[in-house]
N, C-alpha and C positions, 0 to 999 in steps of 0.2 A: 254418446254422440258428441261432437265435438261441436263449437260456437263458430260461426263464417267470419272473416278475417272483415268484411266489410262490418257488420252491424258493432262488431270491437271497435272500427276506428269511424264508426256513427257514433258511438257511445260516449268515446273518450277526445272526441269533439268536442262533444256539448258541452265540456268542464274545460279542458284546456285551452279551444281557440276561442277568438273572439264569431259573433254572429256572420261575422262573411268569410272564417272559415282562415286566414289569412295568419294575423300575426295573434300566439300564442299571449296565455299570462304571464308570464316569464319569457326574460331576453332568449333563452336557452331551445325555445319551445316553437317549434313548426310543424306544416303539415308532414312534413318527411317523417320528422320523429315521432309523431302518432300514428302514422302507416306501421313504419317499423315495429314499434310497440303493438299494435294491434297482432301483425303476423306474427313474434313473439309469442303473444298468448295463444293466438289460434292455433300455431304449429303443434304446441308441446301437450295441451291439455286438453282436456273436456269440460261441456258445459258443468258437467256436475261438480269438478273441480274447481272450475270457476266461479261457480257458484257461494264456495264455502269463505265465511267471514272471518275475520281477525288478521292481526300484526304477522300471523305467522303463514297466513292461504297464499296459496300461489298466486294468484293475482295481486298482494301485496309485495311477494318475494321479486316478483318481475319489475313492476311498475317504481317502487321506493328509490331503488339505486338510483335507476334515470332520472327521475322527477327530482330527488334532492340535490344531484349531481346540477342540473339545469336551474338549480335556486325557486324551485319550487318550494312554498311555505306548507307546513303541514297538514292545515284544513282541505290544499287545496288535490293534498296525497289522497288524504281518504276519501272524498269525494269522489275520484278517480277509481279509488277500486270499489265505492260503493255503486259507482255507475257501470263498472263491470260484472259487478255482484249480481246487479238488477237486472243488465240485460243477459246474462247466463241464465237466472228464474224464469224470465221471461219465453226464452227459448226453449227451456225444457216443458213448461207447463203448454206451452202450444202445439209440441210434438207430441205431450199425451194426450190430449186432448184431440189430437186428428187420429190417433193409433187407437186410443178406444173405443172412438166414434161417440162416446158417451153411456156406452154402456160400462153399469153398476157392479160391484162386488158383493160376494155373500157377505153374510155377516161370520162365516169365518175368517175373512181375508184371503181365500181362496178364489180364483177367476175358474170360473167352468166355460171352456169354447160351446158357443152356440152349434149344434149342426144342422142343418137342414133338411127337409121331413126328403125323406129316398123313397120314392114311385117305383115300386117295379115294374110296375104296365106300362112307365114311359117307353118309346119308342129309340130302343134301340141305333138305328140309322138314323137318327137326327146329332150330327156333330156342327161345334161350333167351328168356326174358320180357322181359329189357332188350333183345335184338336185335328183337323183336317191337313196342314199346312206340318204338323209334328209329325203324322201318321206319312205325308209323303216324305220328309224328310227320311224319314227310320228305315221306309222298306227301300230309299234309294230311286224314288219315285219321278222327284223334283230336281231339274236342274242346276236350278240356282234359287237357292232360300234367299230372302230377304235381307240384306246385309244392311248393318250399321250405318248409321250416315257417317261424311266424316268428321264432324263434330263429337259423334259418340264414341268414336274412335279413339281421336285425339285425347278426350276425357279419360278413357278407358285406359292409356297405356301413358299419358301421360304423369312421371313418378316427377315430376318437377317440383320442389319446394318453392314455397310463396313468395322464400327470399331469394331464390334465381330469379323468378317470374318478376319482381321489383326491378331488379338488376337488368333483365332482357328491356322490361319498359325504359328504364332511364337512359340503356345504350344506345335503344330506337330514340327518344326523344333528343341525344345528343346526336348523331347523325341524320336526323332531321337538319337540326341548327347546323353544324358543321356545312350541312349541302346546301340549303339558306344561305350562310356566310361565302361560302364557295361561287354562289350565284350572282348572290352581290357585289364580289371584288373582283368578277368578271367582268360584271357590265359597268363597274366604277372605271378600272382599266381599260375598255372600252370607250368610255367617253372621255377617259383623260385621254388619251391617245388621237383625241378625235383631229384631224388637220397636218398631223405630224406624217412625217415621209416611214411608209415603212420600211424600213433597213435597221441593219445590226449595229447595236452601239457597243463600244468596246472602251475601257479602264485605260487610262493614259499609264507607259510604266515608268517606273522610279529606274532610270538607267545607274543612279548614283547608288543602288545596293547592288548586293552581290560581287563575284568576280566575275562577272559573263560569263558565266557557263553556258553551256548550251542542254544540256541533261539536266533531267528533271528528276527528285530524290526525295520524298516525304514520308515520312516513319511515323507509326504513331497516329495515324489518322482518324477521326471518328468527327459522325456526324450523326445528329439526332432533328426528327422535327420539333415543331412546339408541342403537341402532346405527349414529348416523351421519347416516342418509338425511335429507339438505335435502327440507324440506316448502314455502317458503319460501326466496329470497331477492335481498334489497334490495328486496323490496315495498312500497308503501304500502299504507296503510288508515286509509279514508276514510268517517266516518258524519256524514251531516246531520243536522239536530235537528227529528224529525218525519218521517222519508224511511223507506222500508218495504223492507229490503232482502232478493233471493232469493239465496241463496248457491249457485251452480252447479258441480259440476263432476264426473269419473269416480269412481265408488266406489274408495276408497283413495288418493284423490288429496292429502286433508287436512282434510276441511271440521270433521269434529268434532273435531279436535286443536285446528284455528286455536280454533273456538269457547272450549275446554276450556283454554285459556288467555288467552284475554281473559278470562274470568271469574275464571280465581285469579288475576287481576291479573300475569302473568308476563311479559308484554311490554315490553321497556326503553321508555319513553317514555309510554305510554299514562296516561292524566290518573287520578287517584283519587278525584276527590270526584264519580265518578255511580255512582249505583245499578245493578250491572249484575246477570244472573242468566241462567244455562244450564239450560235446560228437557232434560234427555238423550234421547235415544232408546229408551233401555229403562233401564228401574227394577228390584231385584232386591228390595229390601225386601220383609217380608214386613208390615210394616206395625203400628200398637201398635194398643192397644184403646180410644184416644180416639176420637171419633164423627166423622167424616168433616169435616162446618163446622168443628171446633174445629183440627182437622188443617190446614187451610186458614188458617184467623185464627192461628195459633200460627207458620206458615211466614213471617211477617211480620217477622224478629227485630229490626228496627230500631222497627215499632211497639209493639211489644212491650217494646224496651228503654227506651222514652219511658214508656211507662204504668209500671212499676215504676217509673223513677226518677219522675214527678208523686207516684206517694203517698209516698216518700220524702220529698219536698218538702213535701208536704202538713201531713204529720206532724212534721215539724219547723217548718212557720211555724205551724200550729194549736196544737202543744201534743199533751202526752203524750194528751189526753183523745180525737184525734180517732183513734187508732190501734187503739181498741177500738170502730172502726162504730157507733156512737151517734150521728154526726154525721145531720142529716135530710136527705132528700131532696132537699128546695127549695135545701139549702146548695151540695151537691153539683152540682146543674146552673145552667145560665147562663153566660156572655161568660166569655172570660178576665178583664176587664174587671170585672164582679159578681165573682168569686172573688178578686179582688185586692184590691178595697174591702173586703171582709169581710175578708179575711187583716187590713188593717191597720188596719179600728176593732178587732176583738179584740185586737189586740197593740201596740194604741196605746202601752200604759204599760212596753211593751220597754226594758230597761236601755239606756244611752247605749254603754255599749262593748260593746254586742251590734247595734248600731245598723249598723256596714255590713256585718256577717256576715246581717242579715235581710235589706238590701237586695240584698245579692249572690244570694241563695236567690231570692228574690222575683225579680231579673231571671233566672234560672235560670228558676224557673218558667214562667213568661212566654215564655221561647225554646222551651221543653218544647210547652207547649199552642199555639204559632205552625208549629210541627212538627210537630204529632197533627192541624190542622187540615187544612195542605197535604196530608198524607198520608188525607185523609176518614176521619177516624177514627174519628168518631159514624155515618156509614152504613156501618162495615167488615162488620158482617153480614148486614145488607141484600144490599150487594154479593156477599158470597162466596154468598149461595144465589140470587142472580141466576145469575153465573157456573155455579155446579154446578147449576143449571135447564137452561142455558143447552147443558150438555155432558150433558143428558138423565137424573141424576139424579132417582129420586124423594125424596119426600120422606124416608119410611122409609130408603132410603140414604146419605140426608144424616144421619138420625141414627143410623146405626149405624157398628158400629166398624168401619176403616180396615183392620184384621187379616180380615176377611170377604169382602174384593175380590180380585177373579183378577186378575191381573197388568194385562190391560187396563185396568179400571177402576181400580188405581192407577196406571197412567201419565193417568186422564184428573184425579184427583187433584193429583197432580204439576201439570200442564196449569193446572187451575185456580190454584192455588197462585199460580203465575206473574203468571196474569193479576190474582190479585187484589192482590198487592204494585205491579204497576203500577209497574216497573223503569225508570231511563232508557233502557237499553239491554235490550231482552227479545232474549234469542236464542232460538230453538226448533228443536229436531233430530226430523225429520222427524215432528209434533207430530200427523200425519192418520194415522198407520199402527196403531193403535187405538182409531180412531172409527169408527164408523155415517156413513152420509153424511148424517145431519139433524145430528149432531150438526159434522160437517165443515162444514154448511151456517151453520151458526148461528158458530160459529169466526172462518169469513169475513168475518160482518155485525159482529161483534166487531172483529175487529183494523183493519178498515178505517175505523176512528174512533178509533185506536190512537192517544195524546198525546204518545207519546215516539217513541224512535226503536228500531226494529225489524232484528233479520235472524233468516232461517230458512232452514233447510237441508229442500228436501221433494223430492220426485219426483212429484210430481202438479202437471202442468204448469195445471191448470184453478185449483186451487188457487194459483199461483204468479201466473197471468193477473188473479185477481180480487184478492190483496190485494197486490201488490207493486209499488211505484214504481219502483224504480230492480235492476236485473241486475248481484251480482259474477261473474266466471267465475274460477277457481282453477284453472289452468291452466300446466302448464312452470314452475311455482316463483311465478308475478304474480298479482296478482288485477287483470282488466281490469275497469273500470266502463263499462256501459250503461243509458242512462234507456228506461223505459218497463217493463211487462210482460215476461214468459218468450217470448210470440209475438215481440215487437219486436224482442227481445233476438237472436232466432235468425235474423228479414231483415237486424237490421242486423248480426249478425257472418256470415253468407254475401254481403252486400252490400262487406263488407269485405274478403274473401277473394278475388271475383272481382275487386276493385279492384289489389287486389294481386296478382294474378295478370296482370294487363294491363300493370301496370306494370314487371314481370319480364317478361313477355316484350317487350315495345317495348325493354328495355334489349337482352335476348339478341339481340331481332333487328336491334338498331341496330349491337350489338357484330361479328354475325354479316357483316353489310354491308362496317364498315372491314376486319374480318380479311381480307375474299375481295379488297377493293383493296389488300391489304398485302400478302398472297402472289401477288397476280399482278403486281406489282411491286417485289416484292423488292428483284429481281436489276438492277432497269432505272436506269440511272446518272442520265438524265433526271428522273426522278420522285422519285429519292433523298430532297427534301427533304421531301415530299408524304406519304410514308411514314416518314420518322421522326418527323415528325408527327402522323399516325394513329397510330402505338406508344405515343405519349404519352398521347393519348387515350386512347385503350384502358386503357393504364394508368392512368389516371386514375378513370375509368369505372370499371375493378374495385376500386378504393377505396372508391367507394362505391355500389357496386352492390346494388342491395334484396338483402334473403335471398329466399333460393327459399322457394316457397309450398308447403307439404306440405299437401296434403286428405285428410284421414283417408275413409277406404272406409266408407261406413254397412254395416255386417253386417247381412244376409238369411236368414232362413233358413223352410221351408214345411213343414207339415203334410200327410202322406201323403193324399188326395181316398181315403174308401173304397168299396166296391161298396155299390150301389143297395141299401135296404129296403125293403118295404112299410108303408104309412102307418095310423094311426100306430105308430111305433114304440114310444114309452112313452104311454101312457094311463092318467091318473090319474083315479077314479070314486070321488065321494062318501067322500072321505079325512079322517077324524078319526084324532089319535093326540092324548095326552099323555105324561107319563113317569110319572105314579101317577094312580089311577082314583079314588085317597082322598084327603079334605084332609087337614089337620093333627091336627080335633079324631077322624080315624078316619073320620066318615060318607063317603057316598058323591059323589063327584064328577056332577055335573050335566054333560051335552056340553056348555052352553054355556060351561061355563069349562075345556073344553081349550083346549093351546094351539095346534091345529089342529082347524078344523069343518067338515067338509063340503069340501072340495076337492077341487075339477074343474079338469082342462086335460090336454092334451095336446104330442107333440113332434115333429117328425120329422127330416130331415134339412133343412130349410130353416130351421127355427127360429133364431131370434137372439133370447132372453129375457132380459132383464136383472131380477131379485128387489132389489127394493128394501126398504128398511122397517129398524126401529131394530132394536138390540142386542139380543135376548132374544124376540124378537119372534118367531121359528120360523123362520127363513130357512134357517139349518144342518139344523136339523130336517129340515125338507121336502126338502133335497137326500140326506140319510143316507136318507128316505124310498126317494129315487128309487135311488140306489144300492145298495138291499136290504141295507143295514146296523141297517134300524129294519123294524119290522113295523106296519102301522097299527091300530089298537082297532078299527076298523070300515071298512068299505071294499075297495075292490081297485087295485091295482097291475099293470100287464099290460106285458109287454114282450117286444119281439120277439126269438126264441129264437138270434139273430143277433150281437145286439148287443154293440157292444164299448164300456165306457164310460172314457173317460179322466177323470183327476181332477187339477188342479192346483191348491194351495194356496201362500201365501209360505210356507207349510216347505217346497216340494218340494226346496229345496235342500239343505236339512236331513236326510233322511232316508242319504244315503249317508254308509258309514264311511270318515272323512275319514284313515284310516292305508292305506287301498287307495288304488288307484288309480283313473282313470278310467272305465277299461276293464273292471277287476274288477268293479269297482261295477255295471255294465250285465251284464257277465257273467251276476252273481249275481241279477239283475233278471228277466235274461230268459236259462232257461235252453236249452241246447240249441244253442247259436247258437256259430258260429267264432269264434275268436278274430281272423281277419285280418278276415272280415266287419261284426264290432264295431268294430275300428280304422276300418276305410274307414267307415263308416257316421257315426262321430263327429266323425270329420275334417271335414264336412261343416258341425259347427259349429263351424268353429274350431280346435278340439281335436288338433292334431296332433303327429309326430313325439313328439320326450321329453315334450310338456304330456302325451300320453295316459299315458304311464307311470309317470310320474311320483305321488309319494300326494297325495289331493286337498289336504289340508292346504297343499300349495304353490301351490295355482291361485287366484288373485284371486275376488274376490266374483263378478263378472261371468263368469269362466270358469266355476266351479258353475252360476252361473244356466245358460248354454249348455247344461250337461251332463244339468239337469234338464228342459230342452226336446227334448234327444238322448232320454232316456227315453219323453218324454210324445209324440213322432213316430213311437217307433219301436212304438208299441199299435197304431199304424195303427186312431183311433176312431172310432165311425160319430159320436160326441157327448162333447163334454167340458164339463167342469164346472170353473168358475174359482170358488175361494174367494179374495178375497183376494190378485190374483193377484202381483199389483203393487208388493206392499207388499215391501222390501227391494230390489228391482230399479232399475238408473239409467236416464236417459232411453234411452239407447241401446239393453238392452236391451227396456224398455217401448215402441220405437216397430217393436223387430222384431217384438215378439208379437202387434202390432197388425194388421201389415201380413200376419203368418200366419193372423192369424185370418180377416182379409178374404179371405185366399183361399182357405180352410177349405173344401170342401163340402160340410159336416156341422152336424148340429147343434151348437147352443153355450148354455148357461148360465150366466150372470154373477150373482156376490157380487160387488159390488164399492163401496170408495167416491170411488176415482176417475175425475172425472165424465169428461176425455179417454179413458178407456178403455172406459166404459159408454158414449158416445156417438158412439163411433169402432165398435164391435162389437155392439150390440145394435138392434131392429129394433122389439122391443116391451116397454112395463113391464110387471111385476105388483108390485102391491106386499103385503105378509104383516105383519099387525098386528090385533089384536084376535081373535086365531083367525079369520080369511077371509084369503084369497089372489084379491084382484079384478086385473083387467088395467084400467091406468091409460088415461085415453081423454085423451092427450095426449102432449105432447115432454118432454124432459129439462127444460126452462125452466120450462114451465109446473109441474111436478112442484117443482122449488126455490122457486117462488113462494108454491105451496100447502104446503111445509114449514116453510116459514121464518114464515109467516101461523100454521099450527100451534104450532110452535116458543114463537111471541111470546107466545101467549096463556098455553100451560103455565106461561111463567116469570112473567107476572103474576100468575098464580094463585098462585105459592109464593109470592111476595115480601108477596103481599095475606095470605094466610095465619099469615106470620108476623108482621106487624105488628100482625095481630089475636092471634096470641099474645102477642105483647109488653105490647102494652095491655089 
């Protein structure tokens, strides 16, 4: 019998550490290295072996190296293995001691088994529960015998060694702390940001390096985080001037790291003098109380830091007089040109050794205002309430303060920001995952006339199709380049995979050819030369022989089909709701300014709806409607007393506690349910062996996604409801849920503003604006043409607006 890995490092406690267990007798000496030592001994030997004394027993062979190695003195060695010694006696004399029961030996040293006195008149037909339970087993009786719990299980097939099982704990206890830290320097980031405006900050560039080039050329690339893991390397990266690039690749693979460093400029080689800027993913600021345009025009710092330094300038070729605004109107505007003629008849009669200090200022100035031009300086507000038209602001939004906005609406802040600095290099990290799809729509018409050069990281492949020229893939550490759209991208790298695949196997099966003429000729003295010829080949051939092609398995997985309803199943009847009956000044609310009037429609299990229409518009609304989380002001709601409704949002991933585990997590979802049943069930997506046990904190972005489709399968719904669904999820996911949905038999209801997923799952529009909910009497196309025609007109209207403010 072997000694347990714990009473070894009880043992060798008591002699190495001090009473609370902490800091050893030697500087060398901690609890880690008595673990390790204890599993050591436990792995390789038995108590009996451990048991045996002297310089020479295994437990001195183990323990000496260590212990001397760590400046242990020699009393305090053999103590060490005397305390091993002990508790190995210890274990064995009490395992015989249960085994005998205490019964005696002859005085031969022979053990005679006791048997027990046999009745023949006992009665037959009297069995015990397990001879009863073995007998239905054997004739095939019993349906389902008593199975193992899954602890017994686990025990049972578990072949783990003690020193994986160390390893697995210390991983878990480092991503603990890593998600701790991760937590922490969110919410420190959080409150340092607390007041600030939130928009994009961007690196001032050093115009005095480089030639100006406009292409972007870096060899050599590599990039690692702080624990080590290469994210990158020897890559290049490669930007045209004017090229619109979609940055591809698995969540977690690097894309917002690469970005987050080309922007702090941290790349050895990367040129200085372009304007680069990292639009984020998510913004935490809570935002200051300047008015939204100002937040915008202020995000500029490079415009910004021209305009400060011209009235500098100003003020010093004018004279102390112009520094107190007295100067007129007509002065102030006009050509750089007119501002320069006036600077120098007023300062005609300038002293002679003041003479190339004014001309220096004066060429100064002059590069100032050839700088504010390039950069459209005179239409800078024009443009930013183009822009924030553009991303569906109204106007009163646009003047109000920046501290007022949900989170969304300062990421579309930020967003704007971006576009209206008009960067050489805009990156954007997934820029669609808090817009409406008018405002997604208008985005696209936007960048697609984009002057510089572009990359954006999204998951909305429609989106990637309409503004991007050229596909990077970040993938195995490279980034491959493909020209064309996200579509192009995906024929020509499966066109490339099965090329390579033909080319691997004509080698295997050319290779396969000589081998069968090489061993059927070995042996043969005739052919000898014929065949070491073919060896050569061969050898040769595996020199340079392609790599083998690996094809990743696309992941599947299906929505439980539920029992038939009767139709309809949810029926909505002349549906008004707002959320107060009262305006501002108190009076009473009029129906026509709810923000739902009268809504009619129905659903049943064939439905495929797709809710379109902007932000604020009631779409959420109307779905809390439908799922009795709202009550309407007037109207009815009827729904079949059957019904199961499912709900998926981009938090569904979110809602489970990430210190559980997989399994706990569904447990606790859905109570009542086995624990082996839950396992088998999750495996299903994925999720198996240690991923299920493991706490979710350790499972990739993508394995959450899985675990929150395990959830949303296992309501088994007659109709589900997608907020949102897609948002945080990578292509791979997003093409499985597609493909579940297609084969859904149930109803379906889409929020959504990616147009691949609304036009891939939905069957008909409605679209929710102005308080009515109408069914759109056309396609997904025809619907972007008529937004975008919308769209256009709103933001003339601002732009006209303020011009007439202006003048």
């Amino acid at each position: 019998m072997s000694l347990s890995e714990e009473d070894l490092a009880s043992a060798l406690s008591a002699v190495l550490l001090d009473e609370d267990g902490e800091e050893g007798v030697a500087d060398g000496i901690d609890s880690d290295l008595v673990s390790y030592l204890a599993g050591m001994l436990a792995e390789g030997h038995s108590a009996s072996e451990l048991a045996a004394a002297g310089p020479d027993s295994p437990a001195a062979e183990v323990l000496s190296p260590f212990l001397e190695s760590s400046g242990c003195p020699d009393d305090v060695i053999a103590a060490a293995v005397r305390a091993v010694n002990e508790a190995s006696n210890a274990s064995m004399t009490a395992a015989s001691g249960g085994e005998g029961g205490g019964g005696g030996a002859d005085d031969g040293g022979a053990r005679r088994l006791k048997q027990g006195i046999i009745s023949m008149s006992s009665d037959l037909g009297v069995r015990t529960e397990a001879e009863a339970d073995a007998e239905r087993f054997m004739w095939g009786k019993d349906s389902g015998v008593a199975a193992f719990t899954n602890v017994q299980i686990d025990a049972h097939n578990d072949k783990t060694s003690a020193k994986d099982r160390r390893k697995a704990k210390q991983d878990l206890e480092r991503a603990r702390k890593e998600y701790e830290a991760k937590m922490i320097a969110m919410q420190d980031e959080e409150e340092g940001a607390e007041g600030k405006a939130s928009v994009s900050a961007m690196v001032l560039p050093d115009y005095g390096s480089g030639r100006n080039e406009k292409d972007i050329q870096v060899r050599n690339v590599g990039i690692a985080l702080d624990n080590g893991r290469q994210l990158l390397d020897n890559a290049e990266l490669r930007f045209a001037h004017r090229r619109r690039y979609g940055l591809v690749g698995k969540n977690g693979v690097g894309k917002t790291t690469l970005l987050k460093a080309i922007a702090a400029m941290e790349i050895e080689g990367f040129p200085r003098h372009h304007r680069i800027l990292h639009v984020r993913q998510e913004i935490r600021a809570a935002g200051g109380n300047i008015p939204v345009v100002q937040a915008v025009l202020e995000a500029d710092v490079e415009r910004n830091a021209l305009l400060r330094e011209e009235k500098e300038l100003r003020s010093k070729l004018e004279g102390p007089e112009s520094s107190n605004g007295s100067g007129s109107g007509e002065e102030k505007s006009g050509s750089v040109e007119e501002k320069r003629k006036k600077l120098l008849a007023k300062n005609g009669a300038h002293a002679e050794g003041s003479e190339s200090n004014f001309d220096a200022d004066l060429k100064r100035l002059d590069a100032v205002y050839a700088r504010l031009s390039l950069l459209s300086s005179d239409t800078a507000e024009s443009r930013a309430t183009t822009i924030l038209s553009g991303l569906q602001f109204t106007p009163e939004m646009q003047a109000g303060p920046t501290s007022a906005l949900s989170g969304g609406w300062r990421m579309r802040v930020s967003l704007a920001a971006a576009l209206f600095i008009e960067p050489d290099v805009l990156m954007l990290d997934e820029p669609t995952n808090h817009l409406d799809l008018e405002a997604v729509l208008w985005l696209e018409s936007y960048l697609v006339k984009y002057k510089h050069t572009m990359v954006v990281v999204s998951h909305d492949r429609g989106f990637l199709n309409e503004v991007c020229t050229d596909i990077i893939d970040f993938n195995k550490r490279k980034l491959t380049y493909y020209k064309g759209d996200y579509d192009t991208y995906v024929r020509t790298a499966e066109e490339n995979v099965r090329n390579a695949m033909r080319v691997y196997q004509a080698y295997q099966d050319k290779r396969a050819h000589m081998m069968e003429f090489i061993e059927k000729f070995r042996a043969n003295a005739k052919r000898a030369t014929m065949v070491q010829s073919r060896i050569k080949t061969v050898e040769k051939m595996d020199l340079e022989a392609p790599e083998p092609v690996e094809v990743e398995q696309q992941w599947r997985f299906s929505i439980p089909n539920p029992e038939p309803l009767g139709r309809p199943i949810i029926s909505i009847d002349d549906v008004s709701f707002d959320y107060s009956r009262e305006r501002a000044d108190g009076s009473k609310k009029p129906r026509d300014e709810y923000l739902l009037q009268d809504v009619n429609f129905g659903m049943d299990l064939e439905s495929r709806i797709g809710i379109l229409g902007p932000n604020g518009a009631g779409k959420s609304t109307l779905l809390n409607l439908i799922m009795d989380k709202l009550n309407p002001v007037s109207g009815s709601i009827s729904r079949n007393g059957r019904l199961r409704i499912g709900y998926f949002t981009q938090h569904s991933a979110d809602k489970f506690n990430l210190q559980l585990s997989a399994v706990e997590n569904m447990l606790q979802l859905f109570e009542g349910v086995g624990d082996q049943e839950m396992r088998s069930f999750i495996g299903r997506f994925q999720i198996q062996g240690t991923e299920a046990l493991k706490p979710m904190m350790m499972l990739s972005g993508g394995q959450k996604s899985r675990i929150a489709f395990a959830a949303l399968s296992y309501q088994k719904p007659h109709v589900i409801i997608f907020d949102e669904p897609t948002n945080h999820l990578d292509m791979e996911s997003i093409d499985a849920l597609v493909e579940a949905v297609k084969d859904f038999r149930g109803g379906i209801m889409v929020v959504s503003h990616d147009q691949h997923f609304v036009t891939n799952t939905c069957g008909e529009l409605w679209v929710v604006g102005d308080g009515k909910a109408t069914r759109f009497r056309g396609d997904f196309n025809e619907y972007k043409t008529h937004t975008l025609e919308r769209t256009a007109k709103r933001v003339a209207e601002s732009v006209k607006n303020l011009s007439n403010i202006n003048n």
